[in-house]
C-alpha positions as CSV (number, residue, x, y, z in Angstrom):
1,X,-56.1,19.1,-4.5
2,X,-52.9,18.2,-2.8
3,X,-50.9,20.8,-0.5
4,X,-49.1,22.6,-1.7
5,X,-45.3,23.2,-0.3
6,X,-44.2,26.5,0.7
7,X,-40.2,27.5,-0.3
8,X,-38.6,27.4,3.0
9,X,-36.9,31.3,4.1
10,X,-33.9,31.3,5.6
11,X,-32.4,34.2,7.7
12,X,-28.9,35.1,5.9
13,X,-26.5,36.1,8.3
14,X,-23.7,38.9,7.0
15,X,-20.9,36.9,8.6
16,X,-20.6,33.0,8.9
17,X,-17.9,30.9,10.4
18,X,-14.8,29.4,8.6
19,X,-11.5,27.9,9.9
20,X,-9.1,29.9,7.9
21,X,-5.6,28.9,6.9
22,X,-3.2,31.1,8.8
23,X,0.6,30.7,8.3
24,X,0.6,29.0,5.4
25,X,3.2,26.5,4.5
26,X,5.0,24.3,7.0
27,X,3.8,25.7,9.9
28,X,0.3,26.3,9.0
29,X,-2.6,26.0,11.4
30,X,-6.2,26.7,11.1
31,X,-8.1,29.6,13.4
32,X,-12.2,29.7,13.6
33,X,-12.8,33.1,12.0
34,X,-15.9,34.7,11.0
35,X,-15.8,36.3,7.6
36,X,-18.3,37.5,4.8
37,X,-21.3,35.4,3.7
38,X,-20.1,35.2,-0.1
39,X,-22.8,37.3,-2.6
40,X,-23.6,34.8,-5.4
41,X,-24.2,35.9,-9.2
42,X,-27.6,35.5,-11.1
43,X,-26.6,31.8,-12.1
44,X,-25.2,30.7,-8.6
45,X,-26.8,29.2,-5.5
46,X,-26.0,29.8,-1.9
47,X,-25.5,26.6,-0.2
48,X,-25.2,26.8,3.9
49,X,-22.6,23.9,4.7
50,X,-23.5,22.1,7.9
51,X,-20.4,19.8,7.5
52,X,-17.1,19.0,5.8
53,X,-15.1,16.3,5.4
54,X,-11.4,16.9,6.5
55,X,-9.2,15.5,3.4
56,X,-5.2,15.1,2.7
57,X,-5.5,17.2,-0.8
58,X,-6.6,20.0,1.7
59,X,-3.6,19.5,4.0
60,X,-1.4,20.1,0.7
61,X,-2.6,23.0,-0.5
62,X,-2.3,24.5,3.3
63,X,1.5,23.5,3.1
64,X,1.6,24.4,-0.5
65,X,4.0,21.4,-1.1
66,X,2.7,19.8,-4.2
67,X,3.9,21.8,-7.9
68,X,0.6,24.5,-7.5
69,X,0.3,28.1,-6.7
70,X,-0.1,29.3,-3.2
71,X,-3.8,29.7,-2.0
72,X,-3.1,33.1,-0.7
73,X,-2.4,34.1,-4.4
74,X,-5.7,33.5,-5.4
75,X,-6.7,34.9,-2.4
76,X,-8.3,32.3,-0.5
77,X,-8.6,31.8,3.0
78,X,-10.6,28.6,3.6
79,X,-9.3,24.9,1.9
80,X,-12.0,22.0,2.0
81,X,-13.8,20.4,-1.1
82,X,-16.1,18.1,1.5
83,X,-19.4,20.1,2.2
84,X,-22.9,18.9,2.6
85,X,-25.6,21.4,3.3
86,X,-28.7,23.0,2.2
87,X,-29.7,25.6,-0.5
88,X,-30.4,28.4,1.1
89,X,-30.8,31.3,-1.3
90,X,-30.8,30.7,-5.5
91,X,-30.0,33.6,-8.1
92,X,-32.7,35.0,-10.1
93,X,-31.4,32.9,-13.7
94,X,-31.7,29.9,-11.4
95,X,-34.2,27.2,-13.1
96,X,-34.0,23.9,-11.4
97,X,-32.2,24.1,-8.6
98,X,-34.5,25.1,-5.1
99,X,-33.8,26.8,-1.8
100,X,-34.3,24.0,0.5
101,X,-32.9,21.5,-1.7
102,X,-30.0,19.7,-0.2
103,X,-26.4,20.2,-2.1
104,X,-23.1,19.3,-2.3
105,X,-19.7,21.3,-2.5
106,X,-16.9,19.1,-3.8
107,X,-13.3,19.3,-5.3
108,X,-14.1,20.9,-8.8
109,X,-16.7,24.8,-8.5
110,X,-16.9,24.4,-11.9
111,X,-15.4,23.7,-15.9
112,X,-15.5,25.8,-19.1
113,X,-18.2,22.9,-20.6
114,X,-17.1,23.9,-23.7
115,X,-13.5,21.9,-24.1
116,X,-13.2,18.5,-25.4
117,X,-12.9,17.3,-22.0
118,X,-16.2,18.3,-20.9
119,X,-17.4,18.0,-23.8
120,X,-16.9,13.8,-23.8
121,X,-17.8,13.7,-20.0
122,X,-14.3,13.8,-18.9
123,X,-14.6,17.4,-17.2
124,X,-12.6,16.9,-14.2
125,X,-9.9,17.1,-16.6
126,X,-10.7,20.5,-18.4
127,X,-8.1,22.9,-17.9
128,X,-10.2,25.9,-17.3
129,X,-11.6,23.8,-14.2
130,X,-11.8,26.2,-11.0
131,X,-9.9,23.9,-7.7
132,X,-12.0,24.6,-4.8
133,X,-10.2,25.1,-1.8
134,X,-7.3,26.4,-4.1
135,X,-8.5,29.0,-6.6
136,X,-11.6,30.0,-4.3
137,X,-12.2,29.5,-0.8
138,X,-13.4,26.3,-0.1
139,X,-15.9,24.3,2.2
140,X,-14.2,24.7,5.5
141,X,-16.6,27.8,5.3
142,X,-20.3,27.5,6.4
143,X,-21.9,29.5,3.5
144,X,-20.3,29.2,0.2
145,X,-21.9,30.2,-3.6
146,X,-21.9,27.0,-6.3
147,X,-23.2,27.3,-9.9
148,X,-26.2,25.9,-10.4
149,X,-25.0,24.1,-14.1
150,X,-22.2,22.2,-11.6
151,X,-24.1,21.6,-8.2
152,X,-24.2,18.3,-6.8
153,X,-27.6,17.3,-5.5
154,X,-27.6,15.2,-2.5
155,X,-30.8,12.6,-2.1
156,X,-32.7,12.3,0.8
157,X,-31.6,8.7,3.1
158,X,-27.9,10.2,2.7
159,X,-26.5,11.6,6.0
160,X,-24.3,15.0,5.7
161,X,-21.4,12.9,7.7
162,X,-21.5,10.6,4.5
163,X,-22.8,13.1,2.1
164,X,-19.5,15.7,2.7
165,X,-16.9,13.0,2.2
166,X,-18.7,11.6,-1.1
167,X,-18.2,14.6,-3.0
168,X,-14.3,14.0,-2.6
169,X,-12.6,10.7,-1.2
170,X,-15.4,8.3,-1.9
171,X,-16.7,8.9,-5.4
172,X,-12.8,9.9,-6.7
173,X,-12.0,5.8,-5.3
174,X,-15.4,4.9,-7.2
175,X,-13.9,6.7,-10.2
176,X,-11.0,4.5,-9.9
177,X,-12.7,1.3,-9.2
178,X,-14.3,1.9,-12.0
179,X,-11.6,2.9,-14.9
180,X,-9.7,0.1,-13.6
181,X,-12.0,-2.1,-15.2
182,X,-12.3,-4.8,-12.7
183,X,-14.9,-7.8,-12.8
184,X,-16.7,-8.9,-9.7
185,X,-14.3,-12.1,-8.1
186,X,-11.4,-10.3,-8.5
187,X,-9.0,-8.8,-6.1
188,X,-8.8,-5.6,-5.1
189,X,-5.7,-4.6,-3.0
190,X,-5.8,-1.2,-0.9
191,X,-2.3,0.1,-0.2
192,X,-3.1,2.4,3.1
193,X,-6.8,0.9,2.8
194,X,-7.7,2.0,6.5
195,X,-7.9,5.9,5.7
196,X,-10.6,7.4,4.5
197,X,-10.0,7.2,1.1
198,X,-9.5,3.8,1.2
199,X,-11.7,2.8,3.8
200,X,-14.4,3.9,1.5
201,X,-12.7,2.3,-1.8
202,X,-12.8,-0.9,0.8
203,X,-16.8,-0.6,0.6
204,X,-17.4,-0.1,-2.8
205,X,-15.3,-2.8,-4.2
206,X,-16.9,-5.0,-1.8
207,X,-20.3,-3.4,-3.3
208,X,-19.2,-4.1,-7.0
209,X,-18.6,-7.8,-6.2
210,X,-14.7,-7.2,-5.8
211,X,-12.6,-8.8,-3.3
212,X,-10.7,-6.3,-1.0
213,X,-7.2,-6.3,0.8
214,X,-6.1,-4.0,2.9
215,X,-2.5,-3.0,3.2
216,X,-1.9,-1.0,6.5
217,X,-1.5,-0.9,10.4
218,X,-2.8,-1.1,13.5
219,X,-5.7,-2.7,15.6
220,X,-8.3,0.2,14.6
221,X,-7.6,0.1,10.9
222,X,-8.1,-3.8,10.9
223,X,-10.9,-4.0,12.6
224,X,-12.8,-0.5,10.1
225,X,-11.3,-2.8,7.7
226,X,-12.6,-6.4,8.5
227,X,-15.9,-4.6,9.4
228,X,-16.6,-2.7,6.1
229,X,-15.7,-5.6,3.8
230,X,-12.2,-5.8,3.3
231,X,-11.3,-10.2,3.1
232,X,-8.0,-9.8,3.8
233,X,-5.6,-7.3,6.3
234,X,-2.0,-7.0,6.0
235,X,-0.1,-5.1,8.8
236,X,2.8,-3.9,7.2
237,X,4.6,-3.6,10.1
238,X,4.1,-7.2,11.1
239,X,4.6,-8.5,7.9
240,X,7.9,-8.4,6.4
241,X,7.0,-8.7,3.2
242,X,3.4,-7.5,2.2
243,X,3.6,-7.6,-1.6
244,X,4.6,-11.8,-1.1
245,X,1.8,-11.7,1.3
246,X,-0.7,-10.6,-1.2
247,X,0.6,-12.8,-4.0
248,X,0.5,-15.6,-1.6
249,X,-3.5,-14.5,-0.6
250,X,-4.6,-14.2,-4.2
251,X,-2.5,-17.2,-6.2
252,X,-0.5,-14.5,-8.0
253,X,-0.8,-11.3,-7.4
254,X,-4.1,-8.7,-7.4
255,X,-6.1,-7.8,-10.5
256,X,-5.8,-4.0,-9.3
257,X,-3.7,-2.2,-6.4
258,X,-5.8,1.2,-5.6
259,X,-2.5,3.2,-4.7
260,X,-4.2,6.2,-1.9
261,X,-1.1,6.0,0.5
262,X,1.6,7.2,-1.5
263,X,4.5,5.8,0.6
264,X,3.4,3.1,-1.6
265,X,4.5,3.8,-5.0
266,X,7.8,2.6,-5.2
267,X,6.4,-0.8,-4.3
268,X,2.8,-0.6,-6.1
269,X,3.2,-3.3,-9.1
270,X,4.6,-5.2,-6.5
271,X,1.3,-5.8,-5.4
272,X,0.0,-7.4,-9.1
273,X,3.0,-10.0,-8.5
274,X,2.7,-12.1,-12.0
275,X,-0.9,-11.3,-12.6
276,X,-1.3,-10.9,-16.2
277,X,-3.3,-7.9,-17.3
278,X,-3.1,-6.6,-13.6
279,X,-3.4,-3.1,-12.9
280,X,-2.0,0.0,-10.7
281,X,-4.3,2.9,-10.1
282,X,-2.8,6.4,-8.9
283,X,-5.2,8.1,-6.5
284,X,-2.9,9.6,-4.1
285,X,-1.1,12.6,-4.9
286,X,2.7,12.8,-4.2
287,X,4.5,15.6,-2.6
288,X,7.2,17.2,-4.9
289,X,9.7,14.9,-5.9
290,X,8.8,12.4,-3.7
291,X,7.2,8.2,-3.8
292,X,7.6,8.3,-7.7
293,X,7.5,5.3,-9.2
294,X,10.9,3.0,-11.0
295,X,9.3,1.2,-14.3
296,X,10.7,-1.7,-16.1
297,X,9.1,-1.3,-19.5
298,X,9.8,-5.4,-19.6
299,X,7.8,-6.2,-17.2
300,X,4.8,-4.0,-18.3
301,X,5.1,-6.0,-21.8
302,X,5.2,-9.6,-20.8
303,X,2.4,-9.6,-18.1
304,X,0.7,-7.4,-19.9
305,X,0.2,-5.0,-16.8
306,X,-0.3,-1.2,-16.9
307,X,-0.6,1.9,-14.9
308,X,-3.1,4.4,-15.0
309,X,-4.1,7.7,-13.0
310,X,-7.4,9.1,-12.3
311,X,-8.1,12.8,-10.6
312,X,-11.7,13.5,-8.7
313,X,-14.8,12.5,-10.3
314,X,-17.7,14.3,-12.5
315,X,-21.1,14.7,-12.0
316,X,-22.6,11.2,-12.7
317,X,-19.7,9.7,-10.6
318,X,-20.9,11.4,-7.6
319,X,-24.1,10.5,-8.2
320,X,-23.6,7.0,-8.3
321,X,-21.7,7.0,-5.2
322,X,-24.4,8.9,-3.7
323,X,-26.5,6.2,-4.7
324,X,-24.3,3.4,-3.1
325,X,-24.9,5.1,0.3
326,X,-28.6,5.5,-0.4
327,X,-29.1,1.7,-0.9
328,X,-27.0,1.2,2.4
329,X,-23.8,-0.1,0.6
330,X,-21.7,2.9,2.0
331,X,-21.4,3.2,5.7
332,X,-18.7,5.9,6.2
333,X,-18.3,5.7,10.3
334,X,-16.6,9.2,10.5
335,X,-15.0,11.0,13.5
336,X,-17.1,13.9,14.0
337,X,-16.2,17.0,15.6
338,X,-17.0,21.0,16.0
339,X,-15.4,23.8,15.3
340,X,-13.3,24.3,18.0
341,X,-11.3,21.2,17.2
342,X,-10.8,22.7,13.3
343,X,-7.2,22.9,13.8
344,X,-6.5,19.9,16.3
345,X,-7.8,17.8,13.6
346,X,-6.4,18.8,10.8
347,X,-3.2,18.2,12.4
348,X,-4.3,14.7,13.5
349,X,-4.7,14.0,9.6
350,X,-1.5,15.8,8.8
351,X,1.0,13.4,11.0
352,X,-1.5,9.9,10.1
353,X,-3.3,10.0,13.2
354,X,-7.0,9.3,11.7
355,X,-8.4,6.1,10.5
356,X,-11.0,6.3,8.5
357,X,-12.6,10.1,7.8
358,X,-12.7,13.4,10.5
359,X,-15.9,15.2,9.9
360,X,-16.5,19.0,11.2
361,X,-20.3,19.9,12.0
362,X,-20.8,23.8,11.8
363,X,-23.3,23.4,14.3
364,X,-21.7,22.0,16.7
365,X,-18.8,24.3,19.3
């Protein structure tokens, strides 16, 4: 007979740390707290984070400037929708799910699976969907309870520095990549390509037989660029006119311009040039009243171009991405940091300081 495996035991602590949104609004900052371990339900798992991807969506709910409701009146404390970690404890309905296994905490806790949405594998877009981060604490805190029916399972060969981002800003730019409906040899342009939404888009267009350009600035974005796949990099501060650049690159214009900076809307179908059937995707999320976009129906008609939005991804979309890093076709090269610098970094990301992704280990000071 083969051995058998014992369940690994865990020692719960009451308390756990959690950079906790204080001030929030403009002048927000983040402070390293401890606060209760959360108690999870008969249907819920525990999951002990032991990193988090640092993402712009979090910065907006922490200045509470896009159309939502303020964290604080759903009372949470802790933004984040990043976390990799480990089961730790599983409620006694639990059926599949193991302490031990490895998990994910990303931008959606969980959907009513009962809409039409969910119902035709659309469920980011169910209107019952809990925002983590928003409408409950999110994974800027160490231990944090998921249901088991919407827990993302993380395979083994996938590093929690990858892992964390994937649940967010990598698999919502597969997503995209995706519903653009694309064909390998075509180009891909990144508008604000070297952050780390982008950066990762830059990757798995590459991976899907796409050709990437990157639209951004600075020495450090081009070379994360060059060296994760991207053919082509534009520095928009060099170039006078990077729309005419990429038309020029391409022999008309891209097939698809993956909008994650939003600076870049009032420009975006700028970047398909004349390309017939070319499209914009939205990623990025403007502030209120701000970066919209000026449409000439026209122009939409004769080239037969379009513009479409996507949100974060489901299930099977983070699985897929999760699989892309597994066969070695994602390498997120994140800045990794402890706890101490929760706040220092965050307001790094705030003012565009960070290429590429920010990364806080619980484990480490």
């Amino acid at each position: 007979m083969g051995d058998i495996k014992e369940t690994p035991e865990f020692d719960i602590p009451k308390e756990c740390i959690a950079g906790v949104v204080v001030n929030e609004g403009p002048d927000f900052h983040i402070e390293v707290r401890n606060v209760p371990v959360p108690d999870i339900g008969p249907e819920d798992v525990l999951i002990k984070l032991n990193a988090t991807g640092l993402c712009m969506s979090d910065v907006h709910f922490m200045l509470n400037d896009w159309n939502t409701p303020l964290m604080s009146s759903f009372g949470t404390q802790c933004a984040g929708h990043e976390g990799a970690g480990v089961i730790v404890k599983v409620g006694e309905r639990v059926k599949n799910l193991k302490v031990g296994q490895r998990a994910g905490y990303k931008p959606i806790q969980d959907i009513c699976h009962t809409c039409s949405e969910c119902q035709d594998g659309r469920e980011t877009y169910c209107l019952n969907a809990v925002l983590t981060g928003l409408h409950i604490d999110g994974s800027y805190k160490q231990y944090v309870k998921s249901p088991e029916r919407y827990t993302a399972i993380i395979p083994d060969g996938v590093d929690d520095y990858v892992a964390g981002p994937i649940m967010c800003s990598a698999s919502t730019i597969y997503t995209a990549l995706k519903e653009s409906g694309l064909r390998p040899g075509q180009w891909a342009c990144f508008p604000g390509g070297g952050g780390g939404v982008g950066i990762q888009g830059v990757q798995l267009a590459a991976a899907m037989g796409l050709r990437p350009i990157v639209v951004d600035t600075g020495d450090e974005r081009q070379k994360l660029a060059k060296e994760l796949g991207a053919e082509e990099f534009i520095d928009f501060k060099e170039v006078e006119n990077p729309p005419a650049k990429v038309m020029e690159i391409t022999g008309g214009g891209a097939h698809g311009a993956f909008i994650t900076a939003i600076q870049s809307y009032p420009i975006a179908l700028d970047y398909l040039g004349l390309r017939a059937g070319g499209v914009v995707m939205c990623i990025g999320l403007p502030t209120k009243d701000k970066f919209h976009m000026d449409i000439d129906p026209t122009r939409l008609c004769f080239r037969n171009q379009s513009i479409k939005g996507t949100l974060v991804s489901g299930l099977a979309d983070i699985a897929a991405t999760l699989d892309f890093a597994q066969r070695g076709k994602l390498h997120l090269k994140p800045t990794v940091v402890g706890v101490s610098k929760f706040d220092e970094s965050i307001q790094k990301l705030r003012n565009g300081q960070v290429a590429g992704r920010i990364v806080v280990d619980f484990n480490l000071p």
